[in-house]
LOLOVEX-799340 format. One record per residue (C-alpha): residue number from 1; residue in three letters; chain; x, y, z. Coordinates in pm, whole numbers, plus 50000, padded with zeros to 5 digits. Layout:
BEGIN
+-----+---------+--------+-------+-------+-------+
| num | residuo | cadena |     x |     y |     z |
+-----+---------+--------+-------+-------+-------+
| NUM |     ALA |      A |     X |     Y |     Z |
...
+-----+---------+--------+-------+-------+-------+
//
This chain:
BEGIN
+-----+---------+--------+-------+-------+-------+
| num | residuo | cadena |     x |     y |     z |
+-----+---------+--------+-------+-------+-------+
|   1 |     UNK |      A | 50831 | 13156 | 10690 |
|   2 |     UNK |      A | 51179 | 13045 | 10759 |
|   3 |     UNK |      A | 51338 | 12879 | 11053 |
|   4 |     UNK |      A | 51667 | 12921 | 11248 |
|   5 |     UNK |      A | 51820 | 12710 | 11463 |
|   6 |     UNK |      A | 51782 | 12797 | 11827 |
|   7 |     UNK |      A | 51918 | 12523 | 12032 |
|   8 |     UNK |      A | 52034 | 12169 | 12018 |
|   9 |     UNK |      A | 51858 | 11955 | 12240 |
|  10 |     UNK |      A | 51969 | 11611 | 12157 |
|  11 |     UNK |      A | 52273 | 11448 | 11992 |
|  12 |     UNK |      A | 52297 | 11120 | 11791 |
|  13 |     UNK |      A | 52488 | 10948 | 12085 |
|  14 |     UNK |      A | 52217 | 11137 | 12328 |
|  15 |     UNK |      A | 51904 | 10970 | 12104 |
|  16 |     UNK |      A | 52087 | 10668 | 12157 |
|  17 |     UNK |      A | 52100 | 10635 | 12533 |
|  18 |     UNK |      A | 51754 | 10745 | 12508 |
|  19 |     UNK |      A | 51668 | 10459 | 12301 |
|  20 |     UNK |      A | 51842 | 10234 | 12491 |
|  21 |     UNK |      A | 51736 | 10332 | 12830 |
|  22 |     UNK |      A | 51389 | 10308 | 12689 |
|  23 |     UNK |      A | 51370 | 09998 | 12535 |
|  24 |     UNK |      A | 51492 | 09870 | 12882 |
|  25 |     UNK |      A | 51184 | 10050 | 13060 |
|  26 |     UNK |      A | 50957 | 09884 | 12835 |
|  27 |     UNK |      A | 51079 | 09532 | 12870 |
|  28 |     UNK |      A | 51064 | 09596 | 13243 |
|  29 |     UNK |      A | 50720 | 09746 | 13238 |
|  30 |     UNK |      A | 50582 | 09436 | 13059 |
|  31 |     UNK |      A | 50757 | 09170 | 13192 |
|  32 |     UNK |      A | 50933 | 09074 | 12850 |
|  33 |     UNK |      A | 50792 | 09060 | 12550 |
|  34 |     UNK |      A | 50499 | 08821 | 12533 |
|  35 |     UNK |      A | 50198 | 08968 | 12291 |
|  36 |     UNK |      A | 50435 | 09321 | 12266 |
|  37 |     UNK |      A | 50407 | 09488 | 11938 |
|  38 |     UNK |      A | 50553 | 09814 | 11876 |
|  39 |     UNK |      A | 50407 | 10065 | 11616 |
|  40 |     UNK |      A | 50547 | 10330 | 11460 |
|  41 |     UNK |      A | 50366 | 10633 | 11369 |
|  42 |     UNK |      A | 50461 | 10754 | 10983 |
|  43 |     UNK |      A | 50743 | 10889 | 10957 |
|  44 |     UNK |      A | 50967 | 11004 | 11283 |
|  45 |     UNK |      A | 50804 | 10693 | 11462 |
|  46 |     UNK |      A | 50886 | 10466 | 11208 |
|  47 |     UNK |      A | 51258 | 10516 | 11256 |
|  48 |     UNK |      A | 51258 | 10486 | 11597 |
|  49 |     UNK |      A | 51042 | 10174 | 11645 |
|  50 |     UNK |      A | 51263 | 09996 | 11398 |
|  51 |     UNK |      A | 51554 | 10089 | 11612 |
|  52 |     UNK |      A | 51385 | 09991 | 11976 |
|  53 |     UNK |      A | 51250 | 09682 | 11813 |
|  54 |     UNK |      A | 51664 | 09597 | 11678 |
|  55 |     UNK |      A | 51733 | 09663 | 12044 |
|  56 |     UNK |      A | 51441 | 09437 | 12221 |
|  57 |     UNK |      A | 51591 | 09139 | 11938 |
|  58 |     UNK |      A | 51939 | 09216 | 12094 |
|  59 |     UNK |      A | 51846 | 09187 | 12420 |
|  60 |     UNK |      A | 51573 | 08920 | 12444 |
|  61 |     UNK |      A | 51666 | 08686 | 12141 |
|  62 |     UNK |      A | 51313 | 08725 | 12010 |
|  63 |     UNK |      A | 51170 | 08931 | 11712 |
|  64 |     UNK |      A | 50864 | 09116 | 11801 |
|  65 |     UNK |      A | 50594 | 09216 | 11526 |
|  66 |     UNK |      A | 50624 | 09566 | 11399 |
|  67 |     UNK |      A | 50370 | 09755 | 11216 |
|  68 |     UNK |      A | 50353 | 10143 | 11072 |
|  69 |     UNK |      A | 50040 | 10351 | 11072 |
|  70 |     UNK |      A | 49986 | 10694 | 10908 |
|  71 |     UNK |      A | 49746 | 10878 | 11050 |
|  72 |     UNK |      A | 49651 | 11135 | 10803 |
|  73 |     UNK |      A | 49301 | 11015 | 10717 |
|  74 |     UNK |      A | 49217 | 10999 | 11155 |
|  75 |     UNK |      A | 49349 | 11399 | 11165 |
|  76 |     UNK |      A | 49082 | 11626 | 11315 |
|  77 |     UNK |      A | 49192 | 11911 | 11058 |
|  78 |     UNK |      A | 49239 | 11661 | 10770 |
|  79 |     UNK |      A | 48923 | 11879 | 10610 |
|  80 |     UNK |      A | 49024 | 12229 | 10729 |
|  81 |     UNK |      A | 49099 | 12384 | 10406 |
|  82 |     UNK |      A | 49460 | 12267 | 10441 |
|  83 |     UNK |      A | 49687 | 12191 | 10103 |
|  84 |     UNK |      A | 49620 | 11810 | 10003 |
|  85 |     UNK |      A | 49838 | 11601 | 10273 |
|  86 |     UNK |      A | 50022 | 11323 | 10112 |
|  87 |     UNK |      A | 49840 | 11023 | 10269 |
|  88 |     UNK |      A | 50125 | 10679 | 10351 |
|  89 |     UNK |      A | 50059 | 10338 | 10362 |
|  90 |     UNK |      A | 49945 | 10190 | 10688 |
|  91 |     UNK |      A | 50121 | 09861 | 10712 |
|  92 |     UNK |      A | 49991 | 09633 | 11022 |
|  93 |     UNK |      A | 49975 | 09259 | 10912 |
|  94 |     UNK |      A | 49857 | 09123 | 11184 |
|  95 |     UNK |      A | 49543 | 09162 | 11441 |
|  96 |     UNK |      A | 49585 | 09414 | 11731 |
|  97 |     UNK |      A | 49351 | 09185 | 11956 |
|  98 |     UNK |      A | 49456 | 09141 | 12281 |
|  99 |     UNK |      A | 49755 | 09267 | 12205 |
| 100 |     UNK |      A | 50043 | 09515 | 12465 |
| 101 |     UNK |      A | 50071 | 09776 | 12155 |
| 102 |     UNK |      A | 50374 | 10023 | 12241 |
| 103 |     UNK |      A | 50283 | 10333 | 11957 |
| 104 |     UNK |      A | 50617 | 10517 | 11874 |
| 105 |     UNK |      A | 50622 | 10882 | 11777 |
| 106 |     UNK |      A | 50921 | 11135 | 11717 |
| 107 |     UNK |      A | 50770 | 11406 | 11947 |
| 108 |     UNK |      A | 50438 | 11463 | 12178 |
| 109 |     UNK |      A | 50345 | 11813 | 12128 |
| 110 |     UNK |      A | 49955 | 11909 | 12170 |
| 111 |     UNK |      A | 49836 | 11518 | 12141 |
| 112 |     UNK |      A | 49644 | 11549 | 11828 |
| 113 |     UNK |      A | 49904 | 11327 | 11613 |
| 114 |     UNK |      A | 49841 | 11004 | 11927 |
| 115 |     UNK |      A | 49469 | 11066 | 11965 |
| 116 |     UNK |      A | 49451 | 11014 | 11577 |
| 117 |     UNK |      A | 49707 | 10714 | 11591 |
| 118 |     UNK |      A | 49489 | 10580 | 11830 |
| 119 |     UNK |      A | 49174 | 10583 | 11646 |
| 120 |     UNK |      A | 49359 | 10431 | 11352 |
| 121 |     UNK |      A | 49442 | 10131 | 11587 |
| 122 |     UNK |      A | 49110 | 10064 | 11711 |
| 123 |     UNK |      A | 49054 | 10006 | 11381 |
| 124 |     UNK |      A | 49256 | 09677 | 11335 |
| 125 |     UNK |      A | 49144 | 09537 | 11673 |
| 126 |     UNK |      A | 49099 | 09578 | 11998 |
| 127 |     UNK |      A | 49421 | 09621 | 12166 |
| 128 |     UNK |      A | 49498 | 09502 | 12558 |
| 129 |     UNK |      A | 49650 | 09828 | 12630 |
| 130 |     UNK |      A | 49803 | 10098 | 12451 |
| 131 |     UNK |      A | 50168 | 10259 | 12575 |
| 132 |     UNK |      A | 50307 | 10555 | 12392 |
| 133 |     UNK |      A | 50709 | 10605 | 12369 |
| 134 |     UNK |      A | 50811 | 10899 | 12247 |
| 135 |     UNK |      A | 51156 | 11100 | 12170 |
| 136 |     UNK |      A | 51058 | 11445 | 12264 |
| 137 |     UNK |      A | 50798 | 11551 | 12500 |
| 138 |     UNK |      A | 50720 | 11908 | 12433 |
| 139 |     UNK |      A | 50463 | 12017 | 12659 |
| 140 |     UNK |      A | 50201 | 12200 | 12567 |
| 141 |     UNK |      A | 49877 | 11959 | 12532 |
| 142 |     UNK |      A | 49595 | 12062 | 12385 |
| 143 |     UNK |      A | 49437 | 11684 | 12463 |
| 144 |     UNK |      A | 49449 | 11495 | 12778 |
| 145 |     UNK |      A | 49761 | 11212 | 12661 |
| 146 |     UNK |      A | 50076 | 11159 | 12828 |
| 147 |     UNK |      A | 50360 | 10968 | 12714 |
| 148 |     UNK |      A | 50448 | 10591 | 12861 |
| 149 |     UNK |      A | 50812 | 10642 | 12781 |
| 150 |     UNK |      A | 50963 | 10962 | 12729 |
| 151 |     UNK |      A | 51380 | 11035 | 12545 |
| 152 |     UNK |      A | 51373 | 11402 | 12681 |
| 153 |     UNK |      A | 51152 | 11646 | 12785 |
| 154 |     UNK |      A | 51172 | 11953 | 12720 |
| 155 |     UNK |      A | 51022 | 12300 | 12724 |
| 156 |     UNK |      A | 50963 | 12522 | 12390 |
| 157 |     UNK |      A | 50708 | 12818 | 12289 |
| 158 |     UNK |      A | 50400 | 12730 | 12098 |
| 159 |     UNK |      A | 50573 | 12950 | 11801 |
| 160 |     UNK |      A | 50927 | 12687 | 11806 |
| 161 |     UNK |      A | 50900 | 12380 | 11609 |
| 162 |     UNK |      A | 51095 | 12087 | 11705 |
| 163 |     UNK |      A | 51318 | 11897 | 11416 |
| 164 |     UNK |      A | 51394 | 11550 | 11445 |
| 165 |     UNK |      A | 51676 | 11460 | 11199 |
| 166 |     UNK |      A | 51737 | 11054 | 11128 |
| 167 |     UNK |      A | 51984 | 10899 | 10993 |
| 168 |     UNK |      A | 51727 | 10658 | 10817 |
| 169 |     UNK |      A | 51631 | 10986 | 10610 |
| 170 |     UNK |      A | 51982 | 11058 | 10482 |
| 171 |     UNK |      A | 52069 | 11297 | 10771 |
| 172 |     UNK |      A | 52239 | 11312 | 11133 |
| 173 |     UNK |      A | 52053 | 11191 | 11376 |
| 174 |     UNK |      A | 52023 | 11462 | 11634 |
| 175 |     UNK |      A | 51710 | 11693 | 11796 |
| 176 |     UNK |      A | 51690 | 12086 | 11737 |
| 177 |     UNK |      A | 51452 | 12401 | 11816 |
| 178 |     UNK |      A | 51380 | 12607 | 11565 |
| 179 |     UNK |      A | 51206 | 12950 | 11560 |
| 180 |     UNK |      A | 51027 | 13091 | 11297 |
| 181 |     UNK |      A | 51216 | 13460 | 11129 |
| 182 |     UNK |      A | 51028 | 13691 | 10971 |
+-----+---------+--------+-------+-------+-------+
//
């Protein structure tokens, strides 16, 4: 199946702002940063939490702990009959306990990828609260999550998929919809 690009619905400077304006939300939400961790879910989160958490050190003077989770062994259809996934290195080196965890993801489409992420979690301690900050908020749950923090949102048919580009990854950073061509 390939894809074609449909529509451009963020720019490097626009993810940016986003980013920015976000980071700001959070530090306002939780008063600063005391017991704030941010994790980023493997791979799209992982950018992005690395660049919020640059931003909260520019701002606040202080370096919060950081932590990457893959979620591929906590996926519902990890036994579906699906090709072997490629299973990343969860790297969390320190205890969740009691802990203001803000998980980072790319885009919140039907709320499988965050219910998994947060299963994962649970498993290196019991967290004081769990936010979610995401880029792209598709619509279209199939689970009952909402984002804490949200880039954009923006509406696109079961049948688009959403790219996130990075810069991290070699490429521009910027946001498209893409349909699927026979």
């Amino acid at each position: 199946m390939k894809l074609k690009e449909k529509e451009t619905v963020m720019t490097g400077e626009e993810i940016e702002r986003a980013l920015a304006r976000l980071t700001h939300e959070m530090l306002e939400r939780n008063k600063g940063v005391e017991d704030l961790v941010l994790i980023g879910i493997r791979t799209g989160g992982v950018y992005l939490a690395e660049r919020i958490r640059a931003k909260i050190e520019q701002i606040e003077k202080v370096r919060i702990p950081f932590g990457i989770i893959d979620i591929t062994l906590y996926r519902d259809d990890f036994t579906a009959g699906l090709p072997r996934p490629l299973v990343g290195k969860t790297e969390i080196p320190f205890s969740l306990k009691e802990k203001r965890v803000i998980l980072v993801d790319d885009v919140l489409y039907t709320g499988r990828t965050v219910r998994a992420a947060m299963d994962a979690l649970i498993d290196f301690g019991r967290p004081k609260f769990i936010q979610l900050a995401v880029l792209i908020d598709r619509g279209c749950r199939e689970l009952p999550i909402q984002a804490d923090y949200v880039g954009k949102k923006t509406v696109t048919a079961p049948q688009d998929e959403v790219a996130v580009s990075f810069r991290e990854a070699g490429d521009q950073d910027r946001v498209v919809i893409q349909e699927k061509i026979p």
